[in-house]
C-alpha positions, 0 to 999 in steps of 0.5 A, a space after each residue: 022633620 027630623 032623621 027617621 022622617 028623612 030616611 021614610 021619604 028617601 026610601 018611598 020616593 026610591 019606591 022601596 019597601 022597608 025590607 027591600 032598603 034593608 037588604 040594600 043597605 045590607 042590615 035587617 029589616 027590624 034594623 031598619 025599622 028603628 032607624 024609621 021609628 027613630 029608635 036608632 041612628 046609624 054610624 057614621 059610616 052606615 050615614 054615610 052608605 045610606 046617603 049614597 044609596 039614596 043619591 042625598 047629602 048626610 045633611 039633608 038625612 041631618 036635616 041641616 040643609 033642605 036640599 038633597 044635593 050631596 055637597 060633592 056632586 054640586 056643579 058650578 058653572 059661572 059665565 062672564 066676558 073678558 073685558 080686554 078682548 070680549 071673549 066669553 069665558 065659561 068656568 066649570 067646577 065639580 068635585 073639585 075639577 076645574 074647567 075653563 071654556 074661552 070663546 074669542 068673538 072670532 073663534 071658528 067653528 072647528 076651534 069650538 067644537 074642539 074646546 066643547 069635546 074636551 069639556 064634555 067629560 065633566 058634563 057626562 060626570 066624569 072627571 079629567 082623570 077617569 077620562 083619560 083613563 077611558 081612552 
C-alpha cells in the first residue's frame, strides 16, 4: 500500500471518477492520474487540500497510520467517579477544547439537563467559541 493506493481508495469509496476529483481538488485530471499511477506526489499543501476533501488524516494518505481519523478531529472522552463524594465526572476533548460534565448523586433533573445544554456544542462539533458566536 502505498500513497496513489490511498488516494484510489478515498476517491471510489467518495464514488468520484478520476475527472470529478480532479475538478474538486482543482487540478487536471492527468494530474490527477499521476497521483494515482504514482508518478507524482502532491505538495504539502495540496496533501494537505486532498486530505481534508477526503475527511482523512495526511498519515493515513502516508500510509504511517491505518486509521483514516485525521489527528484533529479525534475525541476524547473519558469517565471516572470522584472518590470524595461519588459523583461521576465525564471529560470531553476535541480539537483542543475541553470539557467536564460533573454529576453529584443527588444532582436534579433541571441541573442535568443544564449541564448537558451547555456541553452539547461539542458533541454537534462545534467548538465553545463558534458557539458562542452563534447566540
Amino acid at each position: 500500500m502505498n500513497f496513489s493506493d490511498r488516494v484510489r481508495e478515498c476517491r471510489i469509496a467518495k464514488g468520484l471518477t478520476q475527472k470529478q476529483a480532479a475538478q474538486a481538488l482543482e487540478v487536471s485530471e492527468r494530474h490527477w492520474q499521476k497521483y494515482e499511477s504514482g508518478e507524482r506526489t502532491p505538495t504539502f499543501d495540496g496533501l494537505v487540500k486532498i486530505a481534508r476533501f477526503f475527511e482523512c488524516s495526511a498519515d493515513y494518505l502516508l500510509c504511517l497510520s491505518d486509521s483514516t481519523t485525521p489527528t484533529y478531529q479525534k475525541t476524547i472522552l473519558s469517565r471516572r467517579t470522584d472518590p470524595e463524594d461519588g459523583a461521576v465526572i465525564f471529560e470531553y476533548e476535541k480539537n483542543g477544547e475541553k470539557a467536564t460534565l460533573r454529576f453529584p448523586r443527588n444532582a436534579t433533573e433541571g441541573e442535568i439537563r443544564d449541564k448537558i445544554n451547555r456541553f452539547l456544542p461539542l458533541l454537534r462539533g462545534l467548538g465553545l467559541a463558534e458557539e458562542r458566536e452563534r447566540r
